[in-house]
C-alpha positions as CSV (number, residue, x, y, z in Angstrom):
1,X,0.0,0.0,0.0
2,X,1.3,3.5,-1.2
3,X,1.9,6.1,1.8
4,X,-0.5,9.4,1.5
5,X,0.9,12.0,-0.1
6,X,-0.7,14.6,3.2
7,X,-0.1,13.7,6.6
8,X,-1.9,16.1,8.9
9,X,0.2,16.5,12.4
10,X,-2.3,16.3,15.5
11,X,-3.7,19.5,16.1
12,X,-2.4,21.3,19.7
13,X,-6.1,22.3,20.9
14,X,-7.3,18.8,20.4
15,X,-4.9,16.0,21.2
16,X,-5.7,12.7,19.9
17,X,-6.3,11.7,23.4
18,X,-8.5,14.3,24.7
19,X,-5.7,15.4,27.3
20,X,-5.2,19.2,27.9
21,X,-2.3,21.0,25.8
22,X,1.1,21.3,27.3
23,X,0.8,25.2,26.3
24,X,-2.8,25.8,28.1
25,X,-2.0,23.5,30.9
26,X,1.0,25.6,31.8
27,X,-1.1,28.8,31.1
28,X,0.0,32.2,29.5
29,X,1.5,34.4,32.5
30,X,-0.6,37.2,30.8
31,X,-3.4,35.6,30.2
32,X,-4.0,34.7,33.6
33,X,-2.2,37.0,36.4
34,X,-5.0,39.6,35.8
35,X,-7.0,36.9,37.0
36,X,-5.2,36.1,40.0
37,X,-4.7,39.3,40.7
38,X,-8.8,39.7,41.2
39,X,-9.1,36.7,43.3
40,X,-6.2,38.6,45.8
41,X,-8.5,41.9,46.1
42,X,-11.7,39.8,46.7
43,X,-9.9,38.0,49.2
44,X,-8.8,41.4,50.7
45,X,-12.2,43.2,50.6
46,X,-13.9,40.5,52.3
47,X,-11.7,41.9,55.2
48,X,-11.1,45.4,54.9
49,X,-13.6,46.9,52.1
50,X,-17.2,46.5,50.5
51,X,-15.9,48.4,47.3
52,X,-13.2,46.9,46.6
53,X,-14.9,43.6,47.2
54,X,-17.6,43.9,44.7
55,X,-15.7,45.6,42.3
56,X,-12.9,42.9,42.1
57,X,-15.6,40.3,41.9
58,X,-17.0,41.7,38.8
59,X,-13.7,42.6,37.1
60,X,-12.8,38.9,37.9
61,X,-15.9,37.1,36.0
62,X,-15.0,39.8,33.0
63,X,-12.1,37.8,32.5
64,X,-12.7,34.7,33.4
65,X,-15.5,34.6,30.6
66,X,-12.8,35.7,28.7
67,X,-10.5,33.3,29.2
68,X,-13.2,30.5,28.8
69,X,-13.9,31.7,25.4
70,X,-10.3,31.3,24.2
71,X,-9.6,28.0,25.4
72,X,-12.5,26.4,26.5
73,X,-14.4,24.7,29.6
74,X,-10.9,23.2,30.7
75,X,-10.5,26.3,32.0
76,X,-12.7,25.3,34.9
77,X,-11.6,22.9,37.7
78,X,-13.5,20.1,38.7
79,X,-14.4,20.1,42.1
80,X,-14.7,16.3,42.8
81,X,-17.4,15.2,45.2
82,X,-19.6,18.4,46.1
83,X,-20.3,18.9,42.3
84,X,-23.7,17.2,43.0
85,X,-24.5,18.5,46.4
86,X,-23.9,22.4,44.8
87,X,-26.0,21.2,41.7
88,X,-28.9,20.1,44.6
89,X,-28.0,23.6,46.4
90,X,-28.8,25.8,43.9
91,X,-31.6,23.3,42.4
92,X,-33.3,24.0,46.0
93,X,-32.6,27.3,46.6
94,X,-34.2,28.3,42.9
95,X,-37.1,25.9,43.9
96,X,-37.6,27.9,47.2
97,X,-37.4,31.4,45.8
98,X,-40.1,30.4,43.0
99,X,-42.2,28.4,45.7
100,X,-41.9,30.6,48.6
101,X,-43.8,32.8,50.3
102,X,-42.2,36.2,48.8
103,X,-40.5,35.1,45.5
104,X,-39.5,39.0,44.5
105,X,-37.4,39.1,47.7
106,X,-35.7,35.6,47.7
107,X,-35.0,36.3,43.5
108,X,-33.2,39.2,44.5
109,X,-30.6,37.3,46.1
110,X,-28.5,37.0,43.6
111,X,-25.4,37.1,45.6
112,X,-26.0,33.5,47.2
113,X,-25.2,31.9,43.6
114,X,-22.3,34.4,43.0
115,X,-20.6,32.5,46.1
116,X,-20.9,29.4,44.7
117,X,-19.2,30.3,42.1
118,X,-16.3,32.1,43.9
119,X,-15.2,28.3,44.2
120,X,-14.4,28.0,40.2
121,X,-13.2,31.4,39.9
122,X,-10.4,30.8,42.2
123,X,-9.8,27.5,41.2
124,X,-9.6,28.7,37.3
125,X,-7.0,31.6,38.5
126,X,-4.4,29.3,40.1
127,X,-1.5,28.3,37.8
128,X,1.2,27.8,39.7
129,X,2.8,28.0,43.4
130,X,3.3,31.7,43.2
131,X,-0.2,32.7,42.6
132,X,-1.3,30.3,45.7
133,X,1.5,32.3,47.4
134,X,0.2,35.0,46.7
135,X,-3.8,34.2,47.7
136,X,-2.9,33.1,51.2
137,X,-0.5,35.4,51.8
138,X,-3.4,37.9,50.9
139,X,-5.7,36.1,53.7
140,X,-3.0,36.2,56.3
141,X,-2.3,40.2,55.5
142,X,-5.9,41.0,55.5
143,X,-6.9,39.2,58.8
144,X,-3.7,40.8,60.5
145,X,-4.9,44.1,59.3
146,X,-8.7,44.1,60.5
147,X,-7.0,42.8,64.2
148,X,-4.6,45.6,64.1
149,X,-7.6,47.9,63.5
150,X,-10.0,46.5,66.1
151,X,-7.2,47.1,68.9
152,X,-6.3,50.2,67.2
153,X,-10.3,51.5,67.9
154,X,-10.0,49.9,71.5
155,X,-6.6,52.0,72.5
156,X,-8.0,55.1,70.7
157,X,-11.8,55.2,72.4
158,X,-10.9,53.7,75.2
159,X,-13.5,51.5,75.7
160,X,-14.2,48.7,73.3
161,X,-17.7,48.9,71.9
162,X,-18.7,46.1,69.9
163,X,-20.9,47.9,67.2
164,X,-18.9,50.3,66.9
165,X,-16.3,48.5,63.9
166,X,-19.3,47.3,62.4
167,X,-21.6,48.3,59.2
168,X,-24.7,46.7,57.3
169,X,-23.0,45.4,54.2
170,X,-23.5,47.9,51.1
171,X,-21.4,46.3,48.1
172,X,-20.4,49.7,47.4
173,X,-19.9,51.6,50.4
174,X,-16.7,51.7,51.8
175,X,-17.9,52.0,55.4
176,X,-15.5,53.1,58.2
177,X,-12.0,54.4,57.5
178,X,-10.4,51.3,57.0
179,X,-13.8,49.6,55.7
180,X,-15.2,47.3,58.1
181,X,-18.9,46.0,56.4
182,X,-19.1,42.9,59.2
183,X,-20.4,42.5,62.3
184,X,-18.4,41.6,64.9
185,X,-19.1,37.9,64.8
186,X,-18.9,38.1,61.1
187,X,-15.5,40.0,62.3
188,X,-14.9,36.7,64.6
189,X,-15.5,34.1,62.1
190,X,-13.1,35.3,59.2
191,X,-10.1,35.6,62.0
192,X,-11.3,31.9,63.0
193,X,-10.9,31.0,59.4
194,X,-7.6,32.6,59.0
195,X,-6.4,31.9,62.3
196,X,-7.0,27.8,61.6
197,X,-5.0,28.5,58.0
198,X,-1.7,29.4,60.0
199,X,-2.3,27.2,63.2
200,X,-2.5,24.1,61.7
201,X,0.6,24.1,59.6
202,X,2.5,26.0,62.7
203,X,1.5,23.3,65.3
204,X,0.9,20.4,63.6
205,X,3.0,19.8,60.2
206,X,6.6,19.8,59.9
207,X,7.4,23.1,58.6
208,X,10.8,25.1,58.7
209,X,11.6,26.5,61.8
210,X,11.7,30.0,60.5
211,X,8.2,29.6,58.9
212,X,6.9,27.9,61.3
213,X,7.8,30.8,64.5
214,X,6.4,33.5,61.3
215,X,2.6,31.5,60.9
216,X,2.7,31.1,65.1
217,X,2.6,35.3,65.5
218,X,-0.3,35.5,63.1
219,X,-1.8,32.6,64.9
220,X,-1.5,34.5,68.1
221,X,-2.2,37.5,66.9
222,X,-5.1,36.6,65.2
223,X,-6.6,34.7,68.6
224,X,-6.1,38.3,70.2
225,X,-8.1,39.3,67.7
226,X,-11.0,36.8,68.1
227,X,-11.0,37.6,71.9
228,X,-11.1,41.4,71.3
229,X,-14.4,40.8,69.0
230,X,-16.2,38.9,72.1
231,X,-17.6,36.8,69.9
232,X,-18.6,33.7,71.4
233,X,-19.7,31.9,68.6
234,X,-15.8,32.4,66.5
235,X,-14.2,31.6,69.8
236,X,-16.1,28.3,69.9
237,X,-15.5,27.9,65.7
238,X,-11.5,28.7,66.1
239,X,-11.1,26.0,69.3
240,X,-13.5,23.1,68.0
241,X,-11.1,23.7,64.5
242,X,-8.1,23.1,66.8
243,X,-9.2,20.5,68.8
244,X,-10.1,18.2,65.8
245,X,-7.3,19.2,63.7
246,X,-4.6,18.3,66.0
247,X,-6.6,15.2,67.2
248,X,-6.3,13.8,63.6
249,X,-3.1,15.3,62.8
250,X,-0.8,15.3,65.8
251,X,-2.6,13.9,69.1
252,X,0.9,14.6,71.6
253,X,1.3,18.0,70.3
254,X,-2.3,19.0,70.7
255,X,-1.7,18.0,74.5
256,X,0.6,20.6,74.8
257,X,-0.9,23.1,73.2
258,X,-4.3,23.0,75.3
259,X,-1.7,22.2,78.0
260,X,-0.7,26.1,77.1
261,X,-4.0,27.3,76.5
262,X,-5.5,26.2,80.0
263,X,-2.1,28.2,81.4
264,X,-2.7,31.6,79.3
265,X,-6.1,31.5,80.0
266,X,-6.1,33.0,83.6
267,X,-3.5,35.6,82.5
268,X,-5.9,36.9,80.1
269,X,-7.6,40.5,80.4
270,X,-10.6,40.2,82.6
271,X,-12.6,42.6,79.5
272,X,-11.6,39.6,77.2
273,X,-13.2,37.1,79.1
274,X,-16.7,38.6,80.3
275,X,-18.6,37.1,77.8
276,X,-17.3,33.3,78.2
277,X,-19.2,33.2,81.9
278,X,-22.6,33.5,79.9
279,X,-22.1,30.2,78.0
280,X,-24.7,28.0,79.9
281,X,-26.7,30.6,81.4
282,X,-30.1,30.2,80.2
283,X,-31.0,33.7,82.6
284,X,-28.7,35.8,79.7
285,X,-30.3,37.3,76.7
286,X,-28.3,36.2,73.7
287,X,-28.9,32.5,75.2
288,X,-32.7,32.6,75.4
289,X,-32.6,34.6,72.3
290,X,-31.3,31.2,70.5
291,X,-33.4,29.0,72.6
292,X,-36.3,30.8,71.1
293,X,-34.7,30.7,67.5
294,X,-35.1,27.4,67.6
295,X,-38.4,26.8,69.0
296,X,-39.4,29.3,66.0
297,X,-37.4,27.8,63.3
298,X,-38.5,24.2,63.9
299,X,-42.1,25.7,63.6
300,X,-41.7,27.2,60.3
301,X,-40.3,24.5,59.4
302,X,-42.9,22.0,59.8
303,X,-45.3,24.5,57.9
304,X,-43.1,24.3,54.8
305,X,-41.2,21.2,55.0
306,X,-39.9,20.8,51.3
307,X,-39.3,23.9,49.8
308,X,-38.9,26.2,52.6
309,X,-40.1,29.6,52.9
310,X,-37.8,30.9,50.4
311,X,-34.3,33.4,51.6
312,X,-34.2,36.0,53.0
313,X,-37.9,35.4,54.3
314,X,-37.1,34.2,57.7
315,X,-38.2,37.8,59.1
316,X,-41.8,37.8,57.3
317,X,-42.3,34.7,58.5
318,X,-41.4,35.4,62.0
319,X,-44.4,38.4,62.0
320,X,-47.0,36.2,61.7
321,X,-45.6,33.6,64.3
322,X,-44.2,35.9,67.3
323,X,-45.5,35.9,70.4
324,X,-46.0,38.9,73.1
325,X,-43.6,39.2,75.8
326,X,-45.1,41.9,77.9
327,X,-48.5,44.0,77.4
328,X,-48.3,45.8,73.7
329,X,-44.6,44.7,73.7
330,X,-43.9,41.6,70.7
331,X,-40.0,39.8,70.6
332,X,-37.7,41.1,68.3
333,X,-37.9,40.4,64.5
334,X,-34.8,37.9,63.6
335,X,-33.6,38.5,59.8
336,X,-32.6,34.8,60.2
337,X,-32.1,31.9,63.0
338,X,-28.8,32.7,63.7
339,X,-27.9,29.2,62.7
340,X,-26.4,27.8,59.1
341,X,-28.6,24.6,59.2
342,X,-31.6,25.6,60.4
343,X,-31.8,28.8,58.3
344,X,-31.2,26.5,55.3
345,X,-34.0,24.2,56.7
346,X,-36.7,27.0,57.1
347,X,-35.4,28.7,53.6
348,X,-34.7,26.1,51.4
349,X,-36.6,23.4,53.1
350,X,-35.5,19.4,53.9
351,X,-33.9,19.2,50.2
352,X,-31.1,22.4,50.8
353,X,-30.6,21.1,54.4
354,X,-29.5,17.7,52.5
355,X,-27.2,19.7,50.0
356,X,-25.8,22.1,52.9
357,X,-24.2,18.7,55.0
358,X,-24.0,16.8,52.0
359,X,-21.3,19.4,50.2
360,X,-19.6,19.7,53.8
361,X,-19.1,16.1,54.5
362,X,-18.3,15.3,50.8
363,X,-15.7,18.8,51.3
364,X,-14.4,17.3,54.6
365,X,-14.1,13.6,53.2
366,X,-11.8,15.0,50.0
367,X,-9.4,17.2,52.3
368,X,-8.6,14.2,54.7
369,X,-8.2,11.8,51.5
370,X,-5.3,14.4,50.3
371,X,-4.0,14.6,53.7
372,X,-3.8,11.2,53.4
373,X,-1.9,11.1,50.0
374,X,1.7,9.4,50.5
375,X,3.3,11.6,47.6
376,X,2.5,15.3,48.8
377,X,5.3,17.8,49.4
378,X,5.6,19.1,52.8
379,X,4.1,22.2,51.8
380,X,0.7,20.9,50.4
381,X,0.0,18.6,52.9
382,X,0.4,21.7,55.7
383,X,-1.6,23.9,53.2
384,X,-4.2,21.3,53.4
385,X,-4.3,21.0,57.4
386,X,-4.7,25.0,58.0
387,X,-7.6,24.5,54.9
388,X,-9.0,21.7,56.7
389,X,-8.7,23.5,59.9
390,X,-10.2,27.1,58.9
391,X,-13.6,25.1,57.3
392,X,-13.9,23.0,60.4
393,X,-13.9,26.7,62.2
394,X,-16.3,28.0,60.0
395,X,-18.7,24.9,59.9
396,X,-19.0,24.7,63.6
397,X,-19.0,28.2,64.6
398,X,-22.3,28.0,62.4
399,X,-24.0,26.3,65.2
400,X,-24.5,29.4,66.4
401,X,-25.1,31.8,64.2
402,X,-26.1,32.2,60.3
403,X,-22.2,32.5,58.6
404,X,-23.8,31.0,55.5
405,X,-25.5,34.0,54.6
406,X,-23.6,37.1,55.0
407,X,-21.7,37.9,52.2
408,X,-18.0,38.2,53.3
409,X,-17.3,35.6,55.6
410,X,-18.8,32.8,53.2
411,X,-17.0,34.0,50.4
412,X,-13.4,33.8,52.1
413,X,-15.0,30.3,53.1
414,X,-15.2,29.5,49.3
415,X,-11.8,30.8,48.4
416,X,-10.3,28.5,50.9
417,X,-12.6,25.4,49.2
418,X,-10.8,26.9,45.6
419,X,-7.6,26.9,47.0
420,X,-7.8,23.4,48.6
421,X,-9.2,21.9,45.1
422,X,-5.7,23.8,43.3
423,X,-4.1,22.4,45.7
424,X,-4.8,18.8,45.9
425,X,-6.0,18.4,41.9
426,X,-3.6,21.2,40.1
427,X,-1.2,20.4,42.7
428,X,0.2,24.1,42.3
429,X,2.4,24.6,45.3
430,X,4.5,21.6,43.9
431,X,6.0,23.8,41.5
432,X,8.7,26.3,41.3
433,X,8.0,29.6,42.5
């Protein structure tokens, strides 16, 4: 048989076995550091600024659509394992704003599916170990800086006042001076989530000395910083994190370190510790308050079992259900249950609850797998601890109030599940800088 004359080489953007091109997997530094760059200021106005925060979000979609239309749906990670649990998020949350009882106010609530989507747009951004570098460092800096700033405010009035670092969120408002949009235990919750991504690598990976005595000052610092909020709820989120990270991680070393804890305690400020004799006292009004949330949630929720009442509904609800206290005097309206699960269950009804602890444990269950992995460097497998550490923080600490739904804490929390998918499916910190 005669050889053809033509012989057409395989084409780079489609390789005959479906694999993704040397030249896209490596990525075009200036295709993609604008990109990265985004992700870094998100990060950063979840902390310190509305603005910049919102702006940075939409500048980041610009290009990410434009990268997707040069070369393609690669350009997204997988996220293996909570794929289907998002897909039955959003599938629920859609079915409880249609269904609900005020669909104009739960469709309006756009920003819920933005979050979900922070996941892929971080994901898609990191290339390489210098762009992770650069996205946690950005975490660490901004969680330092709002600490710095809350005992900045405490020296300069004098007194600490809780609301006083605080703002209703405004995507576009700056807020105070140095752009606080939280409240204090939405303050609370992001340092729990940064402080668990420097604890864990600090006290229970092997880590260079001289990195490890650098991430154990932020780790400190950042504590200070949950203490000076008086947030119970992050205080509770940034301990359970430690407890459980260092029980799976490094049992002897977490002895010593709650060894340490129990001796700094007593040596704390006595204004630091006011709020941690309340814990069990049913008599205190934040306590009852939560007792009652409860009561109240579980009864909304056995009106609308499926569907829910649709977000951001929990308030109009409540009218119709609250009780009087005193003569002409009715409880306080609630914007929510101050609780992630049973939120979800009055909102978005038995089928979001299902989602909400199905994309956690499935999250949970793929970070300890690559913890697990026998051929990660020493530096993944201690970015994957503080990771695994900062979600536990977040997860628990929204036992006690409703984290899921306020704009800046959840989004850092789904930065940290991008980075942990770069991380253990790009593998980016295993190359060069």
């Amino acid at each position: 048989m005669s050889e053809p004359i033509f012989t057409q080489p395989p084409s780079e953007t489609t390789p005959l076995d479906g694999s993704q091109p040397e030249r896209l997997r490596a990525g075009d530094p200036s295709d993609h550091i604008g990109l990265t760059l985004c992700c870094s200021l998100l990060t950063l106005g979840c902390f310190v600024s509305n603005a910049l925060h919102t702006a940075a979000l939409c500048l980041g979609w610009i290009l990410l659509l434009r990268r997707l239309c040069q070369h393609g749906r690669f350009e997204l990670s997988r996220l293996p394992g909570i794929e289907s649990p998002i897909a039955l998020y959003i599938a629920s949350f859609i079915a409880s704003s249609v269904l609900g009882i005020n669909p104009a106010v739960s469709l309006s609530y756009t920003s819920e599916l933005t979050r979900i989507s922070v996941a892929f747009l971080v994901t898609s951004s990191l290339r390489c170990r210098r762009d992770a570098v650069i996205l946690l460092s950005t975490i660490v800096v901004g969680a330092c800086s709002t600490t710095a700033y809350a005992f900045f405010q405490h020296l300069w009035g004098g007194e600490y006042t809780r609301l006083l670092i605080t703002r209703a969120y405004r995507p576009f408002e700056l807020g105070t001076p140095f752009g606080f949009a939280s409240t204090c235990n939405d303050l609370a919750v992001l340092l729990a989530m940064s402080f668990g991504l420097v604890a864990a690598p600090a006290l229970f990976c092997p880590i260079s000395r001289r990195l490890r005595a650098l991430l154990a000052v932020c780790a400190l610092f950042m504590g200070a910083g949950i203490l000076r909020t008086l947030s119970r709820s992050g205080l509770v989120g940034a301990l359970a994190g430690l407890l459980i990270t260092g029980r799976l991680l490094s049992p002897k070393r977490l002895l010593i370190v709650v060894g340490g804890l129990i001796c700094l305690y007593p040596a704390l400020p006595e204004d630091l510790k006011t709020r941690h004799y309340q814990f069990f006292d049913a008599s205190v009004v934040p306590n009852a308050f939560r007792v009652r949330m409860v009561e109240l949630s579980l009864e909304m929720a056995r009106e609308h079992p499926l569907w829910g009442i649709g977000r951001r509904n929990f308030g109009e609800m409540q009218m119709r259900l609250r009780r009087t206290i005193a003569p002409g005097i009715k409880e306080f309206i609630s914007p929510n249950a101050h609780n992630n699960y049973l939120n979800v269950l009055v909102e978005q009804g038995v089928f979001g609850l299902i989602a909400l602890v199905w994309l956690q444990i499935s999250l949970f269950t793929y970070l300890l797998r690559q913890l697990l992995r026998t051929d990660l460097s020493s530096d993944s497998r201690a970015t994957l601890a503080g990771l695994f550490m900062a979600l536990v923080s977040f997860t628990l600490a929204g036992l006690f109030d409703f984290y899921w739904g306020f704009a800046l804490p959840v989004t850092v929390s789904w930065i940290l599940v991008g980075i942990a998918y770069a991380v253990g499916e790009k593998r980016v910190l295993e190359s060069p800088l």
